[in-house]
C-alpha positions as CSV (number, residue, x, y, z in Angstrom):
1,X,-22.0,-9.7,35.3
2,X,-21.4,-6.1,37.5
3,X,-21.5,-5.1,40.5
4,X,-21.4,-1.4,41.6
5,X,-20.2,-0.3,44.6
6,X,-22.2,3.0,45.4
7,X,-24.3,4.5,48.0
8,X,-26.7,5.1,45.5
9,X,-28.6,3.2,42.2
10,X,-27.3,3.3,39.0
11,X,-29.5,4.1,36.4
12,X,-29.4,1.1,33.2
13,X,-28.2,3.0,30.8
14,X,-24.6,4.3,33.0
15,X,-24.2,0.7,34.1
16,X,-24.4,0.2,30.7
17,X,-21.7,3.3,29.4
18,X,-19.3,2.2,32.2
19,X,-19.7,-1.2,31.3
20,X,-19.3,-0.6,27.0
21,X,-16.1,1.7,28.0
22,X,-14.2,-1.1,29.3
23,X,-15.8,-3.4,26.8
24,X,-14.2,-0.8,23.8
25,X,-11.0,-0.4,25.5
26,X,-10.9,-4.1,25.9
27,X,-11.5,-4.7,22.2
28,X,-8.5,-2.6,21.9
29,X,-6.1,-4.3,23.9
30,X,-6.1,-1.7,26.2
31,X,-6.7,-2.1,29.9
32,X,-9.1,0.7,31.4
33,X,-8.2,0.6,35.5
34,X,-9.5,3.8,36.3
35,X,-10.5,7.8,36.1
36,X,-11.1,10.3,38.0
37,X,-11.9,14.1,38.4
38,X,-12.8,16.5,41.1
39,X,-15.2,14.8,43.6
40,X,-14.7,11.4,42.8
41,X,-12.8,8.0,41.5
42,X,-14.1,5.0,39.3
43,X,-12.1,2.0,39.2
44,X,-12.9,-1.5,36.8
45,X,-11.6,-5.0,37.8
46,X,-12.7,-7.9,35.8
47,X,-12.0,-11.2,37.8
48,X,-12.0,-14.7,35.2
49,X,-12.8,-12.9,32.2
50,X,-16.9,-13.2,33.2
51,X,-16.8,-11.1,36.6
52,X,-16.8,-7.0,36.0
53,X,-16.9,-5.4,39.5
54,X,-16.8,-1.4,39.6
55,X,-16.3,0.7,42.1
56,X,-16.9,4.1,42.9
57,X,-15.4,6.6,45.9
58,X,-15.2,9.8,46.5
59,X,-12.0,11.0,48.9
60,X,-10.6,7.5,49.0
61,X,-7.5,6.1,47.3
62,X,-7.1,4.0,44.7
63,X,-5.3,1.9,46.6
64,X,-8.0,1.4,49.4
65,X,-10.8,1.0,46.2
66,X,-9.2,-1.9,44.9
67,X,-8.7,-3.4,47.8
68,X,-11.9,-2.8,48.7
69,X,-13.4,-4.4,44.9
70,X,-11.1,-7.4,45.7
71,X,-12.6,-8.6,49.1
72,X,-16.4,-7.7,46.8
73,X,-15.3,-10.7,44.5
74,X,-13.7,-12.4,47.4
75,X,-17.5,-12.6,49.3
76,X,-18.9,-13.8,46.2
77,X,-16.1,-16.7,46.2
78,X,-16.8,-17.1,50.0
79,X,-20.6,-17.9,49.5
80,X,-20.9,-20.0,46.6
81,X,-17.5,-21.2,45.9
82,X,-14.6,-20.9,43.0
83,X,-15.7,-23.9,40.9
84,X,-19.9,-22.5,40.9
85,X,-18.3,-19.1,39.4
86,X,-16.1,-20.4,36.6
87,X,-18.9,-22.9,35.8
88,X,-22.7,-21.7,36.5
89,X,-24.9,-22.3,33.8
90,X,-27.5,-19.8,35.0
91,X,-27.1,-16.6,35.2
92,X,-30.5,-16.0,37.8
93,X,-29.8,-19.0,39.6
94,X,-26.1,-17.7,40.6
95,X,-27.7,-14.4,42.0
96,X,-30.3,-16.1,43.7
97,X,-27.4,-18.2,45.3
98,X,-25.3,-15.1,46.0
99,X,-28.1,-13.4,48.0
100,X,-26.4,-14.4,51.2
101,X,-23.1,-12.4,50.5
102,X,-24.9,-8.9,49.9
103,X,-24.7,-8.4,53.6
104,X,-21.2,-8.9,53.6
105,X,-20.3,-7.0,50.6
106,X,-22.7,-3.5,52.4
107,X,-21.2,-4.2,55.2
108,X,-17.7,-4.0,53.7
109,X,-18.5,-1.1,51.4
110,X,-20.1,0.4,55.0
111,X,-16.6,-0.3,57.0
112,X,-14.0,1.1,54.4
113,X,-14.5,4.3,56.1
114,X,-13.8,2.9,59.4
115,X,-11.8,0.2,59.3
116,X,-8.5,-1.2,58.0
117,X,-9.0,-3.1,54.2
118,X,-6.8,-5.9,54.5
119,X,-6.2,-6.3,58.5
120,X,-7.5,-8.0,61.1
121,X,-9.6,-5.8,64.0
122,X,-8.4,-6.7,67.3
123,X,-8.4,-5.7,71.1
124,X,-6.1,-6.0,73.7
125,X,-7.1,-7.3,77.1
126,X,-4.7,-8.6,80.1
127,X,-6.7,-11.7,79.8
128,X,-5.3,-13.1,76.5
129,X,-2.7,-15.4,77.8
130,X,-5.9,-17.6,79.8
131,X,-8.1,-17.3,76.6
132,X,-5.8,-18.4,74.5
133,X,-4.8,-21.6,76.9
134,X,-8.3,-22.3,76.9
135,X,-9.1,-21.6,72.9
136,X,-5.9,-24.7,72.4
137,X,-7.9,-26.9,74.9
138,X,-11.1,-26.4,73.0
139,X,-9.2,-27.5,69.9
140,X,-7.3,-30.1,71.1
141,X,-10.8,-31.9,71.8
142,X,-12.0,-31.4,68.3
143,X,-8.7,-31.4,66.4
144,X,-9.1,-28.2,64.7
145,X,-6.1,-25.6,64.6
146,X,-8.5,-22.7,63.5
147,X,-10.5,-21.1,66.6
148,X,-10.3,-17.4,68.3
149,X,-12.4,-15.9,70.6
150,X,-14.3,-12.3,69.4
151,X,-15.2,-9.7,71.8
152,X,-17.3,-6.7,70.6
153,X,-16.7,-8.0,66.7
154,X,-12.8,-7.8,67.7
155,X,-10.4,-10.9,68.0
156,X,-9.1,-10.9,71.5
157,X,-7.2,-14.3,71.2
158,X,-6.6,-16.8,68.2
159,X,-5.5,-20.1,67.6
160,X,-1.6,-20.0,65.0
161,X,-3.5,-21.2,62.4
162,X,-6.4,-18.7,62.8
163,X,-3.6,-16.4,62.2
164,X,-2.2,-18.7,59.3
165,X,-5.2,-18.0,57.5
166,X,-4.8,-15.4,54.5
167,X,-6.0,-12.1,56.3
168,X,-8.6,-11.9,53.6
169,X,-10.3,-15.0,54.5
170,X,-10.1,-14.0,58.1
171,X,-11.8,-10.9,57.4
172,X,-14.3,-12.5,55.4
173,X,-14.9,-14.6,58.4
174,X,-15.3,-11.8,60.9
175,X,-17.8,-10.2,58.4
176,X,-20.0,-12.9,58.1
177,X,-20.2,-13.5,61.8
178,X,-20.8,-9.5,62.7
179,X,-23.4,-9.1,59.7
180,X,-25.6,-12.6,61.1
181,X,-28.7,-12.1,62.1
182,X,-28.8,-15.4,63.9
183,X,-26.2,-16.0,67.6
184,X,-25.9,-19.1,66.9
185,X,-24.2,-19.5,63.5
186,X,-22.7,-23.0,61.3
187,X,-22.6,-21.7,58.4
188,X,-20.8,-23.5,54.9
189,X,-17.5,-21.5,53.7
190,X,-15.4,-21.5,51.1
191,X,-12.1,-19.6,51.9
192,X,-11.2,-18.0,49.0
193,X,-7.2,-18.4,49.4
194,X,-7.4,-21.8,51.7
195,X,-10.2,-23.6,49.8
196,X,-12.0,-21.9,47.3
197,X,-13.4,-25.6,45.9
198,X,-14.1,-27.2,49.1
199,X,-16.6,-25.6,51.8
200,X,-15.7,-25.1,55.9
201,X,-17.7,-24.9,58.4
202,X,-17.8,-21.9,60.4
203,X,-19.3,-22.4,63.8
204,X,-20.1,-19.3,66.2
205,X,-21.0,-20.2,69.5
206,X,-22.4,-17.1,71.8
207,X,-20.9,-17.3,75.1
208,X,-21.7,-14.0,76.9
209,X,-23.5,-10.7,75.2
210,X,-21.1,-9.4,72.8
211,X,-18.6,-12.7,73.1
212,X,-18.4,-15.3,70.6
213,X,-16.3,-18.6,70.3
214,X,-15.9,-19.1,66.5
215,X,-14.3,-22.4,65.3
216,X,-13.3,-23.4,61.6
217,X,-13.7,-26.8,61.2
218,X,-15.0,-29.8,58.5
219,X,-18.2,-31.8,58.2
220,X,-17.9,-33.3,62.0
221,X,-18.6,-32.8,65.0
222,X,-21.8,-32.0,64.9
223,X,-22.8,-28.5,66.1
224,X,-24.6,-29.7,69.1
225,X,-21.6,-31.2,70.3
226,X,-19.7,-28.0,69.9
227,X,-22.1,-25.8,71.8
228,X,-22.1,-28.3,74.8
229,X,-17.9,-28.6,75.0
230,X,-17.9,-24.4,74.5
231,X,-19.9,-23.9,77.3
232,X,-17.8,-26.6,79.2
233,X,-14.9,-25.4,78.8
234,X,-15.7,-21.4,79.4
235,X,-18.0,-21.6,82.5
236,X,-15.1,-21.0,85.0
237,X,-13.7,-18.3,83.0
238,X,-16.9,-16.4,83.0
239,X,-15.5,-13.6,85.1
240,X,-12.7,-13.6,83.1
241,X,-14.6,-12.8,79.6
242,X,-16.2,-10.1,81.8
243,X,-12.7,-8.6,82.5
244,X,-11.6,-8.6,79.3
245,X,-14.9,-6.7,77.8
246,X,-14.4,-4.4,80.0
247,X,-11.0,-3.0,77.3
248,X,-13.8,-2.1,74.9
249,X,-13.9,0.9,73.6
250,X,-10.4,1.7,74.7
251,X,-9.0,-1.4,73.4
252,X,-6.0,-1.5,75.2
253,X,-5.6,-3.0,78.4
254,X,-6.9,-0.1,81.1
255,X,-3.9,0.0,83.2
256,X,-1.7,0.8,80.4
257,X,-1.0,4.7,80.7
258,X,-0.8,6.6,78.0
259,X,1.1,9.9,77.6
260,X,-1.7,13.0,78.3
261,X,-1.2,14.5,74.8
262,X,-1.7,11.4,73.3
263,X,-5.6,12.0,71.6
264,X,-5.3,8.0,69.8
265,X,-3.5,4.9,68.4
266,X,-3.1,2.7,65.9
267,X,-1.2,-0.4,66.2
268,X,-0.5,-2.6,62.8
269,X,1.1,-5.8,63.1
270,X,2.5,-5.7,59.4
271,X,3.3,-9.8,59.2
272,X,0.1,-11.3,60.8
273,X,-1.9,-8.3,59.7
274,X,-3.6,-6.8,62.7
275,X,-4.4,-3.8,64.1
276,X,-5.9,-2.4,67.4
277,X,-7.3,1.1,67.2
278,X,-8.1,3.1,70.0
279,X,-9.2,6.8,71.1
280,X,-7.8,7.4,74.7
281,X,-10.9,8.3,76.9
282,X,-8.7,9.0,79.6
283,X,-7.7,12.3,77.8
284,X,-10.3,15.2,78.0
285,X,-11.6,16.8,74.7
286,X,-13.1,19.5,76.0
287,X,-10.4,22.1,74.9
288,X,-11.0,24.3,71.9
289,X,-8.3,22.8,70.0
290,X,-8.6,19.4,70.9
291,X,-10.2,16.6,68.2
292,X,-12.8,15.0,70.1
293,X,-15.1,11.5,69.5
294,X,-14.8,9.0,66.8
295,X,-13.3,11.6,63.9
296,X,-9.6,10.7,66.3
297,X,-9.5,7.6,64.6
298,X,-10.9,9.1,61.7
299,X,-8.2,10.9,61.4
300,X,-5.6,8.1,62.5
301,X,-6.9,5.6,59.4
302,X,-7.1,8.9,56.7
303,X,-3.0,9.5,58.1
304,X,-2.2,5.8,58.0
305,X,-3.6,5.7,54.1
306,X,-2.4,9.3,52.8
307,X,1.2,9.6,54.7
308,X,2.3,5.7,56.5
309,X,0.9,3.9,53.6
310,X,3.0,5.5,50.8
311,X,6.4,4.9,53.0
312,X,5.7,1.2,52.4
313,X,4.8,2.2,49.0
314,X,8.2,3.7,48.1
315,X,10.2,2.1,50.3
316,X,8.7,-1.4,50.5
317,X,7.0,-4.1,52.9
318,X,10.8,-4.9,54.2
319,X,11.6,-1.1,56.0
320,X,12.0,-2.1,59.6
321,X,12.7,1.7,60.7
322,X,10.8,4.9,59.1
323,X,8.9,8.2,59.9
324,X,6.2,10.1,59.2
325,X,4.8,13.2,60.9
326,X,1.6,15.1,59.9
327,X,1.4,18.6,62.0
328,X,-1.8,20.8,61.9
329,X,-3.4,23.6,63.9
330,X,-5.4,21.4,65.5
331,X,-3.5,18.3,66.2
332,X,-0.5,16.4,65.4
333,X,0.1,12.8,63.9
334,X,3.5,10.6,64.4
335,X,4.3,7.2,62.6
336,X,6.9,4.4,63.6
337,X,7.8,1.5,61.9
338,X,9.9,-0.6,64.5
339,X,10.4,-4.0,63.2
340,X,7.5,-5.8,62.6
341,X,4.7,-3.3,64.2
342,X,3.8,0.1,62.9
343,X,2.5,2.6,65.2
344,X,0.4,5.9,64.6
345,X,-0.2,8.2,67.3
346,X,-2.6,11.4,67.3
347,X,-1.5,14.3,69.9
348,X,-2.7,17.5,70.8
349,X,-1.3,20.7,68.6
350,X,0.4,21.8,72.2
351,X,2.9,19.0,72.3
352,X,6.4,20.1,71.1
353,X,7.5,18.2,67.8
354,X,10.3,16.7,68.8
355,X,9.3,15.0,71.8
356,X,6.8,13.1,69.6
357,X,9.4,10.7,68.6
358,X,10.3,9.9,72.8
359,X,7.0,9.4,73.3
360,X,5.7,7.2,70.4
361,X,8.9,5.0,70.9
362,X,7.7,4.8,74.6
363,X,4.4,4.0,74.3
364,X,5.3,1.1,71.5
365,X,7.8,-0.7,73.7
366,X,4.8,-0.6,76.5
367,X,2.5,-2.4,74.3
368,X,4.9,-5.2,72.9
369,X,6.5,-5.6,76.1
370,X,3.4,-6.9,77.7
371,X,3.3,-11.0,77.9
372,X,-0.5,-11.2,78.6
373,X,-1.7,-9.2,75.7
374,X,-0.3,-11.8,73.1
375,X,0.0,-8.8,70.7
């Protein structure tokens, strides 16, 4: 079985060439991973020696590709479960049942250009420390450690074992609750690293517009029962959920200040595998030199994959201090690893090089040293 990853159809007969390629090579004992030239990159996984996914990008690593190809097999173990993959006897019943996933799997191939692959989106709001109180209420009733509270699509606050989950599985469960058509969502699961034999049950309660109480629990309680102790439990914190929206699109908490020349951040948590990314709106754009709208974090994720990415890469997951700077006529890029948070910062071309470092460290300590944001 394939599945492509392109913006466009494949005729038969390439499926069928890029298929018999890795078929021959296979044959050979040889593995075939991957080519490329000019404009573009193909890339071949075969998952339990019956799944062949292949993907195709043009100016994206391999890296990000096969990350990318992973979480597509990953939303196919999600849907129907491990044991239905390794063992279907029906070739067009299995797609049938794996209808449900395509909306996950566009909408992953739709977000690798602006999102993180392999991290969790979040935002920061002064109002964490009461949501959080309240998400360990809610599961203290039910018994559940997996709950968190999503504003705009974002995790504001989570429950420890939200955050014990593999960041893969939380993913998948963020997709499927931004790509529903329905508000009101309990939904079957199988977490592909948790359970991939025995389903969850996902349950997304609506709250306010654009805030959602998702819990992760097993056949019981019933979902009416949910929705009654959700609304319970959040009706005197209505103003506060207000509050806390109001961070979106910044991200950050609004009475954080942010240097002038800073144009955007990005914020990785590299153990729990989060990230908070944010243009500052505070900062005007209208300068001739300046980088203006969403291509700031455009340029923030394309730094964090081409220059922070590879320090890991060399250097490995355990480097608790390292550097990066990108510096262009138009702008100018600084990464810090501190511990366990990276940092990237975009500033304007004006601002001298070596007050980037002063300024990054700064603006990090800010962030972490806040006790309401949780971060």
């Amino acid at each position: 079985m394939h599945l492509d990853l392109l913006d466009f159809q494949l005729s038969f007969s390439t499926i069928g060439s890029l298929n018999g390629v890795h078929m021959f090579c296979k044959s050979q004992g040889q593995n075939l991973r991957s080519t490329s030239w000019e404009d573009g990159l193909l890339v071949w996984e075969e998952f339990a020696d019956t799944f062949l996914i292949i993907g195709f990008g043009r100016g994206v690593g391999e890296k990000v590709l096969r990350k990318l190809i992973n979480s597509t097999y990953s939303a196919l173990v999600f849907t129907v479960g491990l044991p239905e993959l390794q063992n279907f006897l029906s070739v067009e019943r299995l797609k049938r049942e794996l209808l449900p996933c395509l909306g996950i799997i566009d909408h992953l191939i739709e977000s690798a250009d602006c999102e993180l692959i392999g991290f969790t989106d979040c935002i920061l709001c002064p109002q964490n420390a009461t949501i959080l109180e309240k998400l360990g209420e809610f599961c203290d009733q039910f018994g559940s450690a997996y709950a968190c509270l999503m504003i705009r699509q974002r995790i504001a606050a989570a429950t420890e074992g939200w955050w014990d989950l593999d960041v893969g599985d939380r993913q998948l469960l963020s997709t499927l609750i931004a790509t529903s058509s329905s508000l009101q969502k309990d939904t079957p699961v199988f977490l592909p690293q948790k359970s991939p034999s025995i389903a969850y049950r996902l349950v997304s309660i609506p709250i306010l517009q654009n805030i959602n109480m998702c819990l992760l629990c097993g056949a019981e309680p019933p979902y009416r029962d949910i929705e009654v102790l959700t609304h319970q439990i959040w009706r005197t914190e209505l103003k506060t959920l207000e509050l806390a929206e109001q961070c979106f699109p910044r991200n950050f908490p609004n009475n954080l200040e942010l240097d002038p020349g800073i144009l955007g951040i990005l914020l990785i948590n590299r153990p729990m595998a989060k990230y908070v990314i944010s243009r500052n709106i505070q900062q005007s754009s209208t300068g001739k030199r300046t980088v203006s709208g969403t291509h700031r974090l455009d340029i923030l994720r394309t730094f964090f994959h081409q220059a922070v990415d590879m320090i890991e890469d060399y250097i490995g997951n355990l480097a608790t201090h390292s550097e990066s700077y990108w510096c262009s006529d138009y702008h100018k890029c600084h990464a810090l690893i501190q511990d366990q948070n990276l940092i990237c910062i975009l500033y304007v071309a004006a601002i001298p090089t070596h007050t980037m470092r002063l300024i990054t460290q700064k603006t990090l300590e800010a962030i972490v040293a806040s006790k309401d944001t949780f971060w």
